[in-house]
PDB file as gemmi writes it, atoms N, CA and C in Angstrom:
CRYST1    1.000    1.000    1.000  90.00  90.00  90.00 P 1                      
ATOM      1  N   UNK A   1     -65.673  33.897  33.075  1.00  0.00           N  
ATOM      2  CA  UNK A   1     -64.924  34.024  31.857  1.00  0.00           C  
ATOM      3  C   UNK A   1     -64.279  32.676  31.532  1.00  0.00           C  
ATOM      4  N   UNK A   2     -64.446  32.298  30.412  1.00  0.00           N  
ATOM      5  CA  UNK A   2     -63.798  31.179  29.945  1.00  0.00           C  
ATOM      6  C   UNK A   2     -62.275  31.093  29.040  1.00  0.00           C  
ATOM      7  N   UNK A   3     -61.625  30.283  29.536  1.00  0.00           N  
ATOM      8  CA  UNK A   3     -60.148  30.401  29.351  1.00  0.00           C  
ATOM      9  C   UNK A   3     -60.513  29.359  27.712  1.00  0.00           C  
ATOM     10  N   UNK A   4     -59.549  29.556  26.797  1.00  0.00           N  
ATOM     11  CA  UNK A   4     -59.489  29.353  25.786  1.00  0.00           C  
ATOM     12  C   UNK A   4     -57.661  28.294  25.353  1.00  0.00           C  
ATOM     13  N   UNK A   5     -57.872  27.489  24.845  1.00  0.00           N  
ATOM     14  CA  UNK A   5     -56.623  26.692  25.113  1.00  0.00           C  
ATOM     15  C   UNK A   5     -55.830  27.496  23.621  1.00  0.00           C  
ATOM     16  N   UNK A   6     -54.793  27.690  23.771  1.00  0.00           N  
ATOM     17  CA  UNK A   6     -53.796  28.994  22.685  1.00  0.00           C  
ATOM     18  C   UNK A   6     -52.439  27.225  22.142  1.00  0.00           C  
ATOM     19  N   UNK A   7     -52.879  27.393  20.991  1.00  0.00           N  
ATOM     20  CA  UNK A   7     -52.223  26.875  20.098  1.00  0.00           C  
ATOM     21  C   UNK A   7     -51.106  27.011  19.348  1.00  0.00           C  
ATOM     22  N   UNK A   8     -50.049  26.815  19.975  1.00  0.00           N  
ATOM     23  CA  UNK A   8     -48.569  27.654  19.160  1.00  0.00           C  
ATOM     24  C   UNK A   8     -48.053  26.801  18.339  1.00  0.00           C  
ATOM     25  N   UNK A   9     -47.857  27.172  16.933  1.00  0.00           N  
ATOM     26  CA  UNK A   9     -47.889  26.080  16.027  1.00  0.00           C  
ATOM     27  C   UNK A   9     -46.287  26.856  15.489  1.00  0.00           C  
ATOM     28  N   UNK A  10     -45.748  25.567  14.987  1.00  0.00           N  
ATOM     29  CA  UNK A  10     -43.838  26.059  14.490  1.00  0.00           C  
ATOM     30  C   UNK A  10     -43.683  26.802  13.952  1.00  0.00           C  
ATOM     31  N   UNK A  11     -44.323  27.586  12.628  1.00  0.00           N  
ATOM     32  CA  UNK A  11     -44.780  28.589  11.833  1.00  0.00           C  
ATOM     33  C   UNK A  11     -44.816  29.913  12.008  1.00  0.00           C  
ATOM     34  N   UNK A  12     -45.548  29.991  13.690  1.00  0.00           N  
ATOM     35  CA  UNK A  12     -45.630  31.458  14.634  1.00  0.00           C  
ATOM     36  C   UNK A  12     -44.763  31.693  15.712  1.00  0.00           C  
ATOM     37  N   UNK A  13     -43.405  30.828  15.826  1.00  0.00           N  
ATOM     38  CA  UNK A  13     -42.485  30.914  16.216  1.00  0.00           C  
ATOM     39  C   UNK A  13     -42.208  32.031  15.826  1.00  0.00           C  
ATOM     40  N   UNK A  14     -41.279  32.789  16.383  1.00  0.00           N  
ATOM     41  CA  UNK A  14     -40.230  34.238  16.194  1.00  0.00           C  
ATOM     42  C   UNK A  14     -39.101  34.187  16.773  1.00  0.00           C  
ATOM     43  N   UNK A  15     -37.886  34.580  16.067  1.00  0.00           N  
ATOM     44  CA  UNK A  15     -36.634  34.946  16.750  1.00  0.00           C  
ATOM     45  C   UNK A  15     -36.400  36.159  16.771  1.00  0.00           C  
ATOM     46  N   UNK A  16     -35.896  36.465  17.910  1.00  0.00           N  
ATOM     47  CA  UNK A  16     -35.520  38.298  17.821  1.00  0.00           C  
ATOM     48  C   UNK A  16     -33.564  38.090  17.479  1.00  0.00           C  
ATOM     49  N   UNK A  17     -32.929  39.016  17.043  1.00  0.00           N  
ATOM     50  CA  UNK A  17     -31.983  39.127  16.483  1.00  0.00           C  
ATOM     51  C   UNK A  17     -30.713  38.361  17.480  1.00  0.00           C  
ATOM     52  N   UNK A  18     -31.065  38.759  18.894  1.00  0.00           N  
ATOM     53  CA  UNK A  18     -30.195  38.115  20.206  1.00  0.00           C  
ATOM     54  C   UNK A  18     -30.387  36.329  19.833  1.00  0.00           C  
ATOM     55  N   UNK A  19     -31.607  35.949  19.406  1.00  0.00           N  
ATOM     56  CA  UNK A  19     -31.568  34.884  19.409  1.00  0.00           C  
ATOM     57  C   UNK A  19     -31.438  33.955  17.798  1.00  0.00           C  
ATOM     58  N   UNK A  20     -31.290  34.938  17.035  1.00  0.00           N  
ATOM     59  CA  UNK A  20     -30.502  34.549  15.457  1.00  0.00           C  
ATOM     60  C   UNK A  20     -29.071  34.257  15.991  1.00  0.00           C  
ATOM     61  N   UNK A  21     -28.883  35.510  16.346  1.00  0.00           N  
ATOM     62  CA  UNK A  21     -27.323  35.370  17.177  1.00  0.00           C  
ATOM     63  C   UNK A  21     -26.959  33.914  17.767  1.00  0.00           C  
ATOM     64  N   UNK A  22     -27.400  33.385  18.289  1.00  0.00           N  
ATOM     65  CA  UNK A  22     -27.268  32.241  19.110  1.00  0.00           C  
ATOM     66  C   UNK A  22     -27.268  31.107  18.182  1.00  0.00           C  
ATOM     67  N   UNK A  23     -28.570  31.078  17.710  1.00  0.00           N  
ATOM     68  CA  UNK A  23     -28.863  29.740  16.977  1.00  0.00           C  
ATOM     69  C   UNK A  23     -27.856  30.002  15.174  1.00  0.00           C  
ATOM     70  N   UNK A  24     -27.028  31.112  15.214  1.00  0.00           N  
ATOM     71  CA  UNK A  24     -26.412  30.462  13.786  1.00  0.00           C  
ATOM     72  C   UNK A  24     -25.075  30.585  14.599  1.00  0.00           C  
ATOM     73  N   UNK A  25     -24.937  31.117  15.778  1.00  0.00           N  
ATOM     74  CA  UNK A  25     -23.828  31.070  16.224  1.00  0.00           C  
ATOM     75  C   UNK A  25     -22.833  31.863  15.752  1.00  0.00           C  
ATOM     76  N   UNK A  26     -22.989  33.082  15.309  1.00  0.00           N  
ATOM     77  CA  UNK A  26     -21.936  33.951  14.713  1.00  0.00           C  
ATOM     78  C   UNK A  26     -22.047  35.275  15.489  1.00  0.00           C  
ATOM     79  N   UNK A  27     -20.896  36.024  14.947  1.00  0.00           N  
ATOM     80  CA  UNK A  27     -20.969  37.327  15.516  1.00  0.00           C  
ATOM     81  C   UNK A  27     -21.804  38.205  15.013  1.00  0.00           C  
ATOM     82  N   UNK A  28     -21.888  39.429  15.454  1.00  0.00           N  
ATOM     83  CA  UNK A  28     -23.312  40.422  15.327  1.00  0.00           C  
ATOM     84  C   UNK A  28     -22.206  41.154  14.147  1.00  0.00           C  
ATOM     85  N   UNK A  29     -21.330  41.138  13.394  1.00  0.00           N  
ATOM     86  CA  UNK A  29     -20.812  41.146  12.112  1.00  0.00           C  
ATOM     87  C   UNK A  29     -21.262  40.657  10.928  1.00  0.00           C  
ATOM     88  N   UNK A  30     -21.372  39.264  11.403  1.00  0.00           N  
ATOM     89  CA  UNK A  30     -21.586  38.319  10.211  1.00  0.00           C  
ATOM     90  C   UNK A  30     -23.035  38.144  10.091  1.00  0.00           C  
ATOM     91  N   UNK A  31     -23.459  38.077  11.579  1.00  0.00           N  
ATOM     92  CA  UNK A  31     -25.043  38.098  11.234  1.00  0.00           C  
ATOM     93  C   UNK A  31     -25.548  39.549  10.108  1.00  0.00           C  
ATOM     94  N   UNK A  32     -25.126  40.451  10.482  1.00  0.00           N  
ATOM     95  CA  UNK A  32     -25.232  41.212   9.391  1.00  0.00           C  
ATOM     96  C   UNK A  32     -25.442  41.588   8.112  1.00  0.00           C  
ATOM     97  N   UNK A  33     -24.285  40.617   7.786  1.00  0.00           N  
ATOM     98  CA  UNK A  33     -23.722  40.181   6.515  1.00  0.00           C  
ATOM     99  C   UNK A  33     -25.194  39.082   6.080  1.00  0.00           C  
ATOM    100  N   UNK A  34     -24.705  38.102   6.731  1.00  0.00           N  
ATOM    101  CA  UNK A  34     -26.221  37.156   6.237  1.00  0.00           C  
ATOM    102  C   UNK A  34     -27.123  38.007   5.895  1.00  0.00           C  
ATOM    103  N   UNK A  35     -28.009  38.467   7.074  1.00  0.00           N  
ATOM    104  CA  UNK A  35     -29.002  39.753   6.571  1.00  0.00           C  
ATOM    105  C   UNK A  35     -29.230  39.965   5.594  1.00  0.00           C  
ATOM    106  N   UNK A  36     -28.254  40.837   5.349  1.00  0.00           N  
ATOM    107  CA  UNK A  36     -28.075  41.696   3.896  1.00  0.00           C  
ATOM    108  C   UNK A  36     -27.768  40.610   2.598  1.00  0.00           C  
ATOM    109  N   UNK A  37     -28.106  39.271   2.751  1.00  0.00           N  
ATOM    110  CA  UNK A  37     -27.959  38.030   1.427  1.00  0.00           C  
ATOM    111  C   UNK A  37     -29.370  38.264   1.059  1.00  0.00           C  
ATOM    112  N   UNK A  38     -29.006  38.137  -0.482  1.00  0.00           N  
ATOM    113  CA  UNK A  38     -30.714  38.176  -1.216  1.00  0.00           C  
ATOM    114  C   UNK A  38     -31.529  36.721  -0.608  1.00  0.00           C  
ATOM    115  N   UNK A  39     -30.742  35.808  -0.070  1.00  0.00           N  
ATOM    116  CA  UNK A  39     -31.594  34.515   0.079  1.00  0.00           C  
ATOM    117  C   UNK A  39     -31.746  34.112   1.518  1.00  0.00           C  
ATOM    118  N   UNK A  40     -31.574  35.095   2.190  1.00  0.00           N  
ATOM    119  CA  UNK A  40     -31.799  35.440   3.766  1.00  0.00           C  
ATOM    120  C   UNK A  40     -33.300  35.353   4.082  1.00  0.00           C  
ATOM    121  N   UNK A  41     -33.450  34.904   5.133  1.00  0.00           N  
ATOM    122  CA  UNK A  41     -35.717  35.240   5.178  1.00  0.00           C  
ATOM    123  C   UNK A  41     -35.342  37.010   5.321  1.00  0.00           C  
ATOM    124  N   UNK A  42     -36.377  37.755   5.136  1.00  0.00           N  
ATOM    125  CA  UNK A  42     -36.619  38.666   5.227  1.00  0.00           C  
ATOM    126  C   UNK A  42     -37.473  39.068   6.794  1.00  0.00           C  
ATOM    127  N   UNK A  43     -37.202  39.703   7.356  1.00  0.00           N  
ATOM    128  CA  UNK A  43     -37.532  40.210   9.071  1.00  0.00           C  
ATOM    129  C   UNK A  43     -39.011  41.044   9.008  1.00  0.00           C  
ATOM    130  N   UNK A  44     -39.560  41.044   9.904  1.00  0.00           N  
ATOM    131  CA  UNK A  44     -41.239  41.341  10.155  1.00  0.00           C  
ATOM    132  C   UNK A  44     -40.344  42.648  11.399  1.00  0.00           C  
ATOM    133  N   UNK A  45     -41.407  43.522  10.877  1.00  0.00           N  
ATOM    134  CA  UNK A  45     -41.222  44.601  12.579  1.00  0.00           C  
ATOM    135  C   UNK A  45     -42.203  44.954  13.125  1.00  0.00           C  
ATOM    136  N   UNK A  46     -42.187  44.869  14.034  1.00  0.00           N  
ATOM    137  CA  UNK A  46     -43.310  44.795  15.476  1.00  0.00           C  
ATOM    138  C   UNK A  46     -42.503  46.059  15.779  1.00  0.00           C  
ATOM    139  N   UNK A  47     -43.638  47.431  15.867  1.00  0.00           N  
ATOM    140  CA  UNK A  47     -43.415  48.785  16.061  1.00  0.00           C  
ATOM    141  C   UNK A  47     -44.685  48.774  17.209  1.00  0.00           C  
ATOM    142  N   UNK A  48     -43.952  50.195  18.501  1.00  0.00           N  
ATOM    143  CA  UNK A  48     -44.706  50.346  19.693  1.00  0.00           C  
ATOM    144  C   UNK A  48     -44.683  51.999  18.933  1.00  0.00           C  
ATOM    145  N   UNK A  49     -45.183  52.880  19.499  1.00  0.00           N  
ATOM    146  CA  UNK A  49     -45.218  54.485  19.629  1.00  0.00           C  
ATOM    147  C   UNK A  49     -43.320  54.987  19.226  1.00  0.00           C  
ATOM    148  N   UNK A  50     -42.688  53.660  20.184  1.00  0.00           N  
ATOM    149  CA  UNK A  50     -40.972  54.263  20.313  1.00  0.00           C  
ATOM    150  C   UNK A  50     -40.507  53.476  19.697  1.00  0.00           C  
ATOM    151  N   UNK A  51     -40.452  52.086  19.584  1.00  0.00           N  
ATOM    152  CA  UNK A  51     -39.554  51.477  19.605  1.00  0.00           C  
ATOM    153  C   UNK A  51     -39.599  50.576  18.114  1.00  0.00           C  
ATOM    154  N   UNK A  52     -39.049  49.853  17.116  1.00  0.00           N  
ATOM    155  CA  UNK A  52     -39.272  48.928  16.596  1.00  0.00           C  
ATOM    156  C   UNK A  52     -38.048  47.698  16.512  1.00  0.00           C  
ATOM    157  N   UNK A  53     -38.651  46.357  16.201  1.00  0.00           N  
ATOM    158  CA  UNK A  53     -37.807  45.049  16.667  1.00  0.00           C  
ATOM    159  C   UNK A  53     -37.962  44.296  15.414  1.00  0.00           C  
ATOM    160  N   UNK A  54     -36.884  44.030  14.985  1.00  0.00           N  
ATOM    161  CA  UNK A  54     -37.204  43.450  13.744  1.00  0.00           C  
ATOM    162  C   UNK A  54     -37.288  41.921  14.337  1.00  0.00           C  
ATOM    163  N   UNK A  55     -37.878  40.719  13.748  1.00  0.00           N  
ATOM    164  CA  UNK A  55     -38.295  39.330  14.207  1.00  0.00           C  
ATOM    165  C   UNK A  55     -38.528  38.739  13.222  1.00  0.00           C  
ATOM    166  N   UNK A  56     -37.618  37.407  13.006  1.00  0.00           N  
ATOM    167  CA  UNK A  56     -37.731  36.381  11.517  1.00  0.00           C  
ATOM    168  C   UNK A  56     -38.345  35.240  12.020  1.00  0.00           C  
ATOM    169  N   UNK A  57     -39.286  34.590  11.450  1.00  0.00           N  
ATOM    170  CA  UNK A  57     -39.492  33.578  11.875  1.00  0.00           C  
ATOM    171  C   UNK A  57     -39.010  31.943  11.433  1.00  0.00           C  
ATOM    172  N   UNK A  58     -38.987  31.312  12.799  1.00  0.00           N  
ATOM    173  CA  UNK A  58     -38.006  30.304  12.934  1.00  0.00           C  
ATOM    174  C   UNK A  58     -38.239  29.272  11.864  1.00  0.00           C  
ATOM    175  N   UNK A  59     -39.390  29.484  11.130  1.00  0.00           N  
ATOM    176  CA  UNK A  59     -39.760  28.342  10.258  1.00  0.00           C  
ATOM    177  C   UNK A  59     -38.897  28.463   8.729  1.00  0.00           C  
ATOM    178  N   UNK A  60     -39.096  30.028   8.321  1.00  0.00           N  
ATOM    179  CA  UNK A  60     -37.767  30.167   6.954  1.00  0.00           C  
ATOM    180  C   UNK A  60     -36.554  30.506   7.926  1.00  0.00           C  
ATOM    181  N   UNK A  61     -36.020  30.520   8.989  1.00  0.00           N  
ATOM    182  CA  UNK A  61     -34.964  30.894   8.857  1.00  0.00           C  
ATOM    183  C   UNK A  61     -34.501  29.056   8.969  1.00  0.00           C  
ATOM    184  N   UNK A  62     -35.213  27.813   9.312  1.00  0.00           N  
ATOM    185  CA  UNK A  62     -34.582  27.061   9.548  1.00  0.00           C  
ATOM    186  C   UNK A  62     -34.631  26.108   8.058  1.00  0.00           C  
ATOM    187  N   UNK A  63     -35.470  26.349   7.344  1.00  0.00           N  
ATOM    188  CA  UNK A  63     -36.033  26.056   5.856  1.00  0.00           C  
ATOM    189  C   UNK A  63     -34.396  26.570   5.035  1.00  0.00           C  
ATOM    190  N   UNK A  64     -33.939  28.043   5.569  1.00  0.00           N  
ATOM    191  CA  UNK A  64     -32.446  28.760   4.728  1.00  0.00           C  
ATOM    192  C   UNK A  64     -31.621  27.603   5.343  1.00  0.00           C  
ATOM    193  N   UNK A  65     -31.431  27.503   6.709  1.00  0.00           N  
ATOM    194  CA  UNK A  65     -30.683  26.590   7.011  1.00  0.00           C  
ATOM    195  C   UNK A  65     -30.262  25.474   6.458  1.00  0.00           C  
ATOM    196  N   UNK A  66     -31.514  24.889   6.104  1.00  0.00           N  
ATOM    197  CA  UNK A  66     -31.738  23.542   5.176  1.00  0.00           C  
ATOM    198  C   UNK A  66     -30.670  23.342   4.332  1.00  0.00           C  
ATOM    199  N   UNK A  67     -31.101  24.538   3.104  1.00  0.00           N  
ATOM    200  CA  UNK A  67     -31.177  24.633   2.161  1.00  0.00           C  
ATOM    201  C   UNK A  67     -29.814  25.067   1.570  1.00  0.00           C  
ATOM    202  N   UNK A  68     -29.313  25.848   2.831  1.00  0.00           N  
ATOM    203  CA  UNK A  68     -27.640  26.102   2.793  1.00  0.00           C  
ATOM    204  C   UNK A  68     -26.886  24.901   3.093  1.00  0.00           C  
ATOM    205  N   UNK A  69     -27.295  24.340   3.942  1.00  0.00           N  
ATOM    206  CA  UNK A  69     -26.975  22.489   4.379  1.00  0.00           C  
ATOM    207  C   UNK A  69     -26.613  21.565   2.662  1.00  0.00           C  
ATOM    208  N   UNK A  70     -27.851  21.637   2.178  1.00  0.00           N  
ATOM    209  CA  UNK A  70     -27.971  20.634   0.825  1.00  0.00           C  
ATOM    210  C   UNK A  70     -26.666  21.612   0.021  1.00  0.00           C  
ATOM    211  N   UNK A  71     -26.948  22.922  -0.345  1.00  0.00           N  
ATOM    212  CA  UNK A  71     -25.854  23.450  -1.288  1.00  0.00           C  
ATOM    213  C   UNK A  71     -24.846  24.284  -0.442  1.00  0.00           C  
ATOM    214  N   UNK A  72     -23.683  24.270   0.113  1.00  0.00           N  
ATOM    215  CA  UNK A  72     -23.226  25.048   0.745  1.00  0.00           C  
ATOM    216  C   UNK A  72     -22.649  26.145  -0.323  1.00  0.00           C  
ATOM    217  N   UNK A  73     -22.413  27.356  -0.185  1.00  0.00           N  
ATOM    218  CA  UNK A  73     -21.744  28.262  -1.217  1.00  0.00           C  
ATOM    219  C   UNK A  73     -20.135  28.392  -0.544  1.00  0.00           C  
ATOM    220  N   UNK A  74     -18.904  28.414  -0.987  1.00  0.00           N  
ATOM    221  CA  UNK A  74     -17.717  28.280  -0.492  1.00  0.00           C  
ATOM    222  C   UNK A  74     -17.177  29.863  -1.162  1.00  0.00           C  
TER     223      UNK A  74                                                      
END                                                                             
């Protein structure tokens, strides 16, 4: 069997919510709040039989980042 070299490109990055948590650095309040902003990325869910996980990927959530950077809203 031949092994195949797997290409992870910035794009197919994923954060799960523990790790939104981290990287905007807020509480599981405010992350919330973000969430629920019309100009938030919108979350992908990866569903098993039980369970589902919502997962944004790191490429718009760091693109919002940006973009909140250039215009901050006060």
């Amino acid at each position: 069997m031949e092994l195949t070299q797997l290409t992870i490109r910035a794009q197919d990055l994923v954060l799960s919510k523990k790790e939104l948590l981290e990287m905007l650095k807020c509480s599981a309040s405010t992350l919330h709040k973000v969430i629920h902003r019309d100009d938030f990325p919108k979350p992908f869910r990866v569903a098993d039989a039980i369970n589902s996980t919502a997962l944004w990927r790191l490429e718009d959530v760091q693109a919002w980042l940006k973009k909140r950077a250039e215009n901050p809203i006060y």
